[in-house]
C-alpha positions as CSV (number, residue, x, y, z in Angstrom):
1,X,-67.6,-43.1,-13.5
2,X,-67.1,-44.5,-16.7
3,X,-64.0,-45.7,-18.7
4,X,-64.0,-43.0,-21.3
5,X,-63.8,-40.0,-18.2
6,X,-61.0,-41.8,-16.6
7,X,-59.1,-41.8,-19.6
8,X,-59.6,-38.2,-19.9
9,X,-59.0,-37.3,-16.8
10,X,-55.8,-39.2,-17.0
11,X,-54.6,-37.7,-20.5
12,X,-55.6,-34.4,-18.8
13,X,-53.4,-34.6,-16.1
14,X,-50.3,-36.0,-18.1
15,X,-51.1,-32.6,-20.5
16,X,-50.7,-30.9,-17.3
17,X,-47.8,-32.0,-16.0
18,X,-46.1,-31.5,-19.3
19,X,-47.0,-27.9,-19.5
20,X,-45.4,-27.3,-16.2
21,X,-42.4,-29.3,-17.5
22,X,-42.3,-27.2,-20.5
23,X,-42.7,-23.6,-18.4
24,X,-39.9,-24.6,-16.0
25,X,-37.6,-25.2,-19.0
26,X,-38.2,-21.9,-20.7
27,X,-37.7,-20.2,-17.6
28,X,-34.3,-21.5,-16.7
29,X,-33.3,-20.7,-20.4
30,X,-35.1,-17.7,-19.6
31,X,-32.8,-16.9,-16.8
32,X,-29.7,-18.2,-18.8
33,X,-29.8,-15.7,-20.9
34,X,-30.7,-13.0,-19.0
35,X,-27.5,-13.7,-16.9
36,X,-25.1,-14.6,-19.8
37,X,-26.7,-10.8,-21.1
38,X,-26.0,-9.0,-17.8
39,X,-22.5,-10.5,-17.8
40,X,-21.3,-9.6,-21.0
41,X,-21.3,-6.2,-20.4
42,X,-18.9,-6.5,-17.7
43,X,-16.7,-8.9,-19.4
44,X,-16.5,-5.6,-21.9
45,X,-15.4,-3.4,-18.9
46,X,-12.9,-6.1,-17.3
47,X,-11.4,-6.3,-21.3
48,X,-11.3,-2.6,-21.6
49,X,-10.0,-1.8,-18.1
50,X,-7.1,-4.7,-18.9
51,X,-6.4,-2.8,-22.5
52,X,-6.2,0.8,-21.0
53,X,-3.8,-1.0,-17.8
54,X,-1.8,-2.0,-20.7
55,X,-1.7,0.6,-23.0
56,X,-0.6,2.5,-19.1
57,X,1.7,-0.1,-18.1
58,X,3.6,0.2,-21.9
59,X,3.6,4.2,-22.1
60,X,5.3,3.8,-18.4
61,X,7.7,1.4,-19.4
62,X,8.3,3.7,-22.8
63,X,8.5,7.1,-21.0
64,X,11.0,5.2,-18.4
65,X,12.9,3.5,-21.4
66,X,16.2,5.4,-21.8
67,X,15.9,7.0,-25.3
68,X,18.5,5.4,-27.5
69,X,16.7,2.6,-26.3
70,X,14.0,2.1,-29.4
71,X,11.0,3.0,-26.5
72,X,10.1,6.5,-25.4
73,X,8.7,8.2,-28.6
74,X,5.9,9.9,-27.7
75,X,2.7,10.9,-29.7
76,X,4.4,13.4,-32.0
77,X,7.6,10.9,-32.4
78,X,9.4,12.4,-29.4
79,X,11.1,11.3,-26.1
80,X,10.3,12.0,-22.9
81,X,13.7,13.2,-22.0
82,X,13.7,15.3,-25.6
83,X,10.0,17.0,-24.0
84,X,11.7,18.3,-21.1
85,X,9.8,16.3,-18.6
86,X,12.4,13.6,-16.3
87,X,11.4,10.4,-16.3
88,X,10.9,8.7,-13.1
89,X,14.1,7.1,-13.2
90,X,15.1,10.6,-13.2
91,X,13.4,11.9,-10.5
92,X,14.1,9.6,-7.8
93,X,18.1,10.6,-7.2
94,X,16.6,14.4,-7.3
95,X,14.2,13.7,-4.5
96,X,17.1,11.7,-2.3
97,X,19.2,14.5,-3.4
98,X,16.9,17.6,-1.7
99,X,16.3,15.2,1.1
100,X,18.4,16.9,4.0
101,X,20.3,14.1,5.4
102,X,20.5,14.1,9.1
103,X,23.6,14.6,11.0
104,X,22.7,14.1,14.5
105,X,20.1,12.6,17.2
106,X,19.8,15.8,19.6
107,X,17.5,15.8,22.9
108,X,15.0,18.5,22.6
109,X,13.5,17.7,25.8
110,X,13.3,16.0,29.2
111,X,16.1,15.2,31.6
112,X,18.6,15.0,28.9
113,X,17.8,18.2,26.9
114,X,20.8,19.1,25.2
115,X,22.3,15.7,24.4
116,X,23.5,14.9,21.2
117,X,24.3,11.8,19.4
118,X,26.6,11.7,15.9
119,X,24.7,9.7,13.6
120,X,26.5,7.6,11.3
121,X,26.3,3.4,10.2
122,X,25.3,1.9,13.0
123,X,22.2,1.1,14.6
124,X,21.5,3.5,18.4
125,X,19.6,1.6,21.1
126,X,17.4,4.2,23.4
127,X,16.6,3.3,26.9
128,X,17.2,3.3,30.6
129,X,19.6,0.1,30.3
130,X,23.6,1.6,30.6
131,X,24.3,-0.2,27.2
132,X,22.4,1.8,25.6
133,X,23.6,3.8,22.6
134,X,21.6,6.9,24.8
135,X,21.0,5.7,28.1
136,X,17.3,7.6,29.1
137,X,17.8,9.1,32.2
138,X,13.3,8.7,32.4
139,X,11.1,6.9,34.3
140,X,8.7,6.4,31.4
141,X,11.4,4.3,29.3
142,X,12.0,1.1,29.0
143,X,15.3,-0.4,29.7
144,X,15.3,-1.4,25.8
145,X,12.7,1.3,24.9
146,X,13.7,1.7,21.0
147,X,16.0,1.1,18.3
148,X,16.6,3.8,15.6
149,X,18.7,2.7,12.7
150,X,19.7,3.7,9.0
151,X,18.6,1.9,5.5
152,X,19.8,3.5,2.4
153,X,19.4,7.6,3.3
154,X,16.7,7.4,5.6
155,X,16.7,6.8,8.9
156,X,14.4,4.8,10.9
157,X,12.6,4.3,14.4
158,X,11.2,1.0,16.0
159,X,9.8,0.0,19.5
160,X,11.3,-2.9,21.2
161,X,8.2,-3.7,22.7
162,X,8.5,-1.0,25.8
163,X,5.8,-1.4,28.7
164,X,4.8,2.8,27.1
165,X,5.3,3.0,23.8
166,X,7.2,5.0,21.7
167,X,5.5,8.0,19.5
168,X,6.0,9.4,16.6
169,X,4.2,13.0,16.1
170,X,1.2,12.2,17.3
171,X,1.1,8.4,16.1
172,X,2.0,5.8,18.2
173,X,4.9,3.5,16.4
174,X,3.4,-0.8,15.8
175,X,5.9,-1.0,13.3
176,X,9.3,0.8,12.1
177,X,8.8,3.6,10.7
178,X,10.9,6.5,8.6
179,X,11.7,9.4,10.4
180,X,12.6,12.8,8.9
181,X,14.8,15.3,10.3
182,X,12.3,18.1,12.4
183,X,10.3,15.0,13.2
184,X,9.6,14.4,17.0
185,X,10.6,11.1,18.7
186,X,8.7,10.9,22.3
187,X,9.8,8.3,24.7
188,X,8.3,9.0,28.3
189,X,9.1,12.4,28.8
190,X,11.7,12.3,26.1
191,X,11.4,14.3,23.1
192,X,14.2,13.7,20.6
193,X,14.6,15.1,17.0
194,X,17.2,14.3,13.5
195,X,18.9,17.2,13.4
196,X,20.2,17.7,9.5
């Protein structure tokens, strides 16, 4: 083989190797740009979906702003209180106020059927164990079966971590949870109800 078709075979191949050189680099800018394209659209969304949770977030605090309070003026320059609807500041002591509040822990069924407890600041412990607040006269209860207790106006029931569990309608309780009056408490063969 003679000098002058080694040189070109060698200038060939160095042509070649830049080519491929050159094609990976314009497909990585390629795919640069095809990604920064694809993302700006949902860098728009993200910016508009934090504008329109501000623009929510500010026409909340201004309905909730009382009114001689420079917030609250509405499209046409009113308040929210001046267009009849309450604010939510407003309509939280309503709802506490319809809320019936319960008078008494009564025993709609089981052994004890009948028995009532006066509810009033303190905590009542429910179980077979005599120093109970209402001692369970029921095979199914746990000596410390459950503690009902008050926060605020409501009233709620917890398991102490009984061997059968303590039910709430038909959930069984994991955690404390609020119980309304007409609502039945089952413990065993227990069935107890806030009477308001």
């Amino acid at each position: 083989m003679s000098q002058l078709a080694v040189t070109v075979l060698q200038f060939g191949l160095l042509l070649l190797l830049w080519v491929l050189i050159l094609s990976i680099v314009a497909a990585q800018s390629r795919d640069l740009m095809i990604s920064k394209r694809s993302r700006a659209p949902q860098d728009e969304s993200t910016r508009s979906g934090q504008g329109r949770r501000r623009r929510r977030e500010s026409a909340a605090a201004t309905a909730g702003a009382p009114a001689g309070h420079g917030g609250a003026a509405g499209a046409g320059g009113h308040s929210a209180a001046a267009s009849g609807h309450p604010t939510q500041a407003e309509q939280a002591p309503a709802a506490s106020a319809q809320r019936p509040r319960p008078r008494a822990l009564v025993v709609v069924e089981g052994p004890a059927t009948g028995t009532e407890v006066e509810l009033g600041s303190a905590p009542i412990m429910l179980g077979r164990a005599q120093e109970s607040t209402l001692v369970l006269v029921d095979d199914y209860a746990s000596g410390k079966h459950a503690r009902l207790f008050p926060q605020g106006s409501r009233w709620f029931i917890e398991d102490l971590g009984s061997t059968n569990g303590t039910w709430l309608g038909e959930e069984q309780l994991t955690r404390a949870a609020t119980v309304e009056p007409g609502e039945r408490i089952r413990i065993g063969k227990t069935v107890l109800e806030l009477k308001a």
